[in-house]
N, C-alpha and C positions, 0 to 999 in steps of 0.2 A: 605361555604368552607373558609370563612376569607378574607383578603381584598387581591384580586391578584392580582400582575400590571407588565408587560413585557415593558421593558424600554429597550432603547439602552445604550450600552457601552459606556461610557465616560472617558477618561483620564489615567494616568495610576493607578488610583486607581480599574476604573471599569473594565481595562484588567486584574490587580492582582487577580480582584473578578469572573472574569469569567472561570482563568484558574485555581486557589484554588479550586473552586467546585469541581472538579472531583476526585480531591485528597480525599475530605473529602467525600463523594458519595460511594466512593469504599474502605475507611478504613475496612478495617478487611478481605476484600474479598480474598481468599488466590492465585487467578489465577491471578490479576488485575498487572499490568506489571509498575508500575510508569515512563514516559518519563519524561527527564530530563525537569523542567521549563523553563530555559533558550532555549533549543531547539524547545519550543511551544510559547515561548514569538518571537522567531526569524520566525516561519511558518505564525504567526500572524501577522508580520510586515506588514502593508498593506503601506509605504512610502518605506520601504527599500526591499522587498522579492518580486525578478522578476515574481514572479508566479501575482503579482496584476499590473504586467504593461500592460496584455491584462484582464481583469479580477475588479467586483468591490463587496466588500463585508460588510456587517454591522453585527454586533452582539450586541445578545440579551442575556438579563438574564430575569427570572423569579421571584417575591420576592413574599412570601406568610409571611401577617403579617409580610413585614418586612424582613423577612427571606430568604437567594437565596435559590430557590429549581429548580432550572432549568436551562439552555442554551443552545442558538440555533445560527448557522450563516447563512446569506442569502447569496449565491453567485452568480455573474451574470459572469458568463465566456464568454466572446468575442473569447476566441478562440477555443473552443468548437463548438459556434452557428457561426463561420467561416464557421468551416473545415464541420461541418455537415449541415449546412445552414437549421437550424430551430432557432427556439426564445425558448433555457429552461434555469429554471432557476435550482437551486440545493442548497440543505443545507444538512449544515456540522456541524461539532464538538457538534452534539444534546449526551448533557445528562439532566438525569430527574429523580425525585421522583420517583417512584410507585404511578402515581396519573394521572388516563386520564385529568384532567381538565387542571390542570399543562400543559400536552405532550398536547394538544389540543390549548389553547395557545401559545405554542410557536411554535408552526407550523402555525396554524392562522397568526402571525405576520410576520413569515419569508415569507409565500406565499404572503403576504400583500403587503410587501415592494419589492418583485419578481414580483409580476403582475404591479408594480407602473409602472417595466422599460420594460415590452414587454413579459415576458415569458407567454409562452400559456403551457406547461408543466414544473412538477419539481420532479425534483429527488433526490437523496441522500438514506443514507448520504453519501458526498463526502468531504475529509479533507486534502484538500479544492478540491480536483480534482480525478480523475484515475489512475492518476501517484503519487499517497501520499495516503496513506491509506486510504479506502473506502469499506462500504459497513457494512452492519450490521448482526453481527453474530446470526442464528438463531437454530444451531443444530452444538454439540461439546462444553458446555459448561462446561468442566468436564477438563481444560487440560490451561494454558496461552498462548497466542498467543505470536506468535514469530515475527522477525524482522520487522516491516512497515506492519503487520497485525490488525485487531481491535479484542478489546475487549468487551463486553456490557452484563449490567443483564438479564437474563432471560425473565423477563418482557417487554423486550424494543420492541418486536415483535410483543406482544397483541398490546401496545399502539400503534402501525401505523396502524395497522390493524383495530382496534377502533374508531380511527381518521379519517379509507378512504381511507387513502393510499391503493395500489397494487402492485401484484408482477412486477417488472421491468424487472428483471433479476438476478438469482441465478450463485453464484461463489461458486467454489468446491476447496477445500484443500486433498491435499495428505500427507500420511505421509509412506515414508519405510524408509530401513535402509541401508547405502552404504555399511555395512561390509556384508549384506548378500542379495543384491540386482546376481539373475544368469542373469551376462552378457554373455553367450555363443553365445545367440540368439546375443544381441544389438551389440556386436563386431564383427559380419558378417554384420550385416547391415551397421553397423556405417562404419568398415573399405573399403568396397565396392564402400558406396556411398563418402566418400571422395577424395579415390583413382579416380574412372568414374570421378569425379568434376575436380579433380585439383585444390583441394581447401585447403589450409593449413592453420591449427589450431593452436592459440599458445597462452600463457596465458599472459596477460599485462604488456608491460614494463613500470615498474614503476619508471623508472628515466626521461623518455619522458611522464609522467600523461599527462598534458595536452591537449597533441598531441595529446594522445591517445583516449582522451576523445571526441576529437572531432574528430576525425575519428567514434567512434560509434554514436554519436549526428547526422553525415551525412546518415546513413544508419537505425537510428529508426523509420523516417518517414515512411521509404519507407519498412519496417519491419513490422511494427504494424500498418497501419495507416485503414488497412480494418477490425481490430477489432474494435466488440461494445463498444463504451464508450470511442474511443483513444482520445486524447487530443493531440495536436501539442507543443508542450514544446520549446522557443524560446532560444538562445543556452546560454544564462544568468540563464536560470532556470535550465539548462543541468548541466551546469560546477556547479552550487552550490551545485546540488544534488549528483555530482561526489565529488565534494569536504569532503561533510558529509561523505560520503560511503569512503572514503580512510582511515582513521582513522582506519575500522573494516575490510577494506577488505581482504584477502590471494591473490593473484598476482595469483597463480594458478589456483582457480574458478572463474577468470573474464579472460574469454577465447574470441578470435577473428579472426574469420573466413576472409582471404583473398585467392586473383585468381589474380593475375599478376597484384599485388599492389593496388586491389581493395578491399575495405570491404566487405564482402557479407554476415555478419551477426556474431554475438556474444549471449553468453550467463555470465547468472550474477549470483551467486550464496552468500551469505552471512553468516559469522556465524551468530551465534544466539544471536545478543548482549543482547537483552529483559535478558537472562542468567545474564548478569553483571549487568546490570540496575536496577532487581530488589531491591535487598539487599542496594541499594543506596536512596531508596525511592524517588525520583526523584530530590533531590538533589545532586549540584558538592561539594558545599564547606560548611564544612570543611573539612568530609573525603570521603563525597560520592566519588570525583578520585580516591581514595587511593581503596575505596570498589571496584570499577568498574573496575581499572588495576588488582585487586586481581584476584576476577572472570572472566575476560576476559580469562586468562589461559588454565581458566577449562573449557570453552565454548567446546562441542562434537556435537550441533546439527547446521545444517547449512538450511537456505531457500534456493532454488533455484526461483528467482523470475523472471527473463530476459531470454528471450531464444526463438530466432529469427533469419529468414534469409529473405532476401530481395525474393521477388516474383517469379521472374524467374528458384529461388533452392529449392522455396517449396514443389514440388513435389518427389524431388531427391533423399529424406531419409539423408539427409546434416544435421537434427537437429537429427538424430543417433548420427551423429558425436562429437556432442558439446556435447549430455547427458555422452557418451562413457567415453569422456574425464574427465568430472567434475565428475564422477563416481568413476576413475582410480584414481582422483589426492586428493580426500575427502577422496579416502583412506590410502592412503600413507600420508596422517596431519590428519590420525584417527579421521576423526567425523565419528557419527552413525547416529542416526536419522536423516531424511532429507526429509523436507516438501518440496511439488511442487504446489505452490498458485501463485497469483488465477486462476483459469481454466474456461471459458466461462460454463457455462453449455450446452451449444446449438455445442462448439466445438467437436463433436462428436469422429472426427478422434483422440483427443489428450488425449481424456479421454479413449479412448477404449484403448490406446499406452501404457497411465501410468500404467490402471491397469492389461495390459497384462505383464507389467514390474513386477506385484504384489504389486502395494503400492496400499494402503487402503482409500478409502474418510475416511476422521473424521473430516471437520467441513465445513459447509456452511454459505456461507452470505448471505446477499440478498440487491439487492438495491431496493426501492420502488420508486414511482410516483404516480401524482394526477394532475388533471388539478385545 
């Protein structure tokens, strides 16, 4: 197979080298979404990006003859193997040739340098976490992914599968449409269980960001924290991740549930900036901004990725309320299509909900593991 050698990342020539591959990997691919470099050179940051202040990670490249044909990152999350009190490890931002040998190596190394520091299990791919893009698309390959979703060739499924890896856990994608989603049913539910609450919805004020930010930071825990795979996100990682999302947010699909000046849950909804992105190929300057402000305009389809109420309202039918709403308000700012990801697969109640709503699975991912 030629001479093959999986080295660590060095410098910044070797992060230029690690994060070019994918650019050139996926030239010509017509679904392949380019993220801006600067925005993966910044997720990358392992001195400055709070996501590595509980958290340690190394990367790899692959060189055949010379040549990169591969990349891989080993991640060791502290606050993961906290909150769930086990020892895993996890790897992320894996791409590769069409070559088991290649994908076979560079997973050999990552598990390598994960067993150095304790893990007894590893999963991925995670980029870098649960809360940032995750998971590897195995079914829907016909369509680009939309906002903080992943992309990958066809082939990438064989290869873990080749490799050893197992199923982990499967995430489900929806996809309907808000101009013609019948809310007759959801707006009995939704209006009902608000009403019985006493619970009032309203979309973010955006002159108090901040504030506001961290009001939902206080109630994510205690929201999510009994899903598979949550991650505890310390409130430095919160704000920055609120901070990137302001740029593309609408104030009206980032809605927030209170009861006598308590949060009791929100929902987050996003256009579909991957739309603007594209045509930029993942650069800003010189006119990628110019392209990105262009098509941001014309953006019609929105994710809905957040959407959550603290423990004690789950029962209540209270997240009626929040879909209700981001329903009403996606259509009066005319988007149409509108993906609901990722969806547990094991969460039965939320998937039976969506497609009683009539939105359609169309893409699954999957995360795998291996001891």
């Amino acid at each position: 197979m030629g001479d093959l050698k999986v080295v660590s990342v060095e410098g910044k020539a070797g992060l230029k080298e690690f994060i070019e591959f994918q650019y050139t990997l996926y030239s010509g691919d017509p679904y392949f979404v380019p993220q801006p470099r600067m925005a993966i050179k910044d997720l990358l940051n392992r001195e400055k990006h709070p996501f590595y202040a509980n958290a340690d990670m190394e990367m790899f490249v692959a060189r055949l003859d010379g040549k990169v044909v591969g990349r891989i990152a080993a991640i060791f999350d502290k606050a993961h193997n906290w909150f769930h009190e086990e020892s895993a490890g996890f790897f992320g931002f894996f791409e590769c040739i069409d070559n088991q040998g290649v994908a076979d190596a560079l997973l050999r190394k990552a598990r390598w340098w994960l067993k150095a520091r304790g893990a007894q299990v590893i999963r991925g791919p995670m980029n870098p976490s649960t809360n940032y893009e995750c998971g590897m698309l195995i079914e829907g390959f016909d369509s680009s992914p939309m906002v903080m979703t992943t992309y990958n060739p066809r082939y990438y499924p064989e290869l873990m599968e080749k490799a050893g890896l197992r199923k982990a856990k499967d995430l489900f994608a929806y996809v309907s449409h808000a101009q013609k989603i019948e809310m007759a049913r959801i707006d009995r539910v939704a209006d009902r269980a608000v009403k019985t609450n006493g619970v009032t919805i309203r979309p973010i004020d955006m002159k108090h960001f901040d504030a506001e930010v961290e009001r939902v930071w206080e109630v994510y825990g205690s929201a999510w924290a009994r899903n598979w795979g949550y991650v505890p996100m310390t409130k430095e990682e919160f704000r920055l991740q609120g901070k990137d999302m302001k740029m593309i947010l609408k104030p009206e699909l980032v809605l927030i549930g209170e009861k006598n000046g308590r949060t009791v849950g929100f929902a987050l909804a996003l256009p579909d900036v991957n739309f603007a992105l594209k045509p930029a190929g993942g650069h800003l300057f010189p006119l990628g901004i110019f392209k990105i402000l262009y098509y941001q305009r014309l953006i019609r389809s929105v994710r809905v990725l957040a959407l959550g109420v603290v423990e004690e309202y789950r029962a209540t039918g209270l997240a009626a309320g929040f879909y209700a709403m981001l329903v009403r308000n996606a259509r009066k700012l005319g988007f149409g299509p509108c993906e609901m990801s990722w969806i547990l697969e094991d969460n039965v109640l939320m998937n039976r909900s969506i497609e009683l709503m009539g939105a359609k699975r169309y893409k699954t991912y999957r995360i795998y593991e291996w001891n």
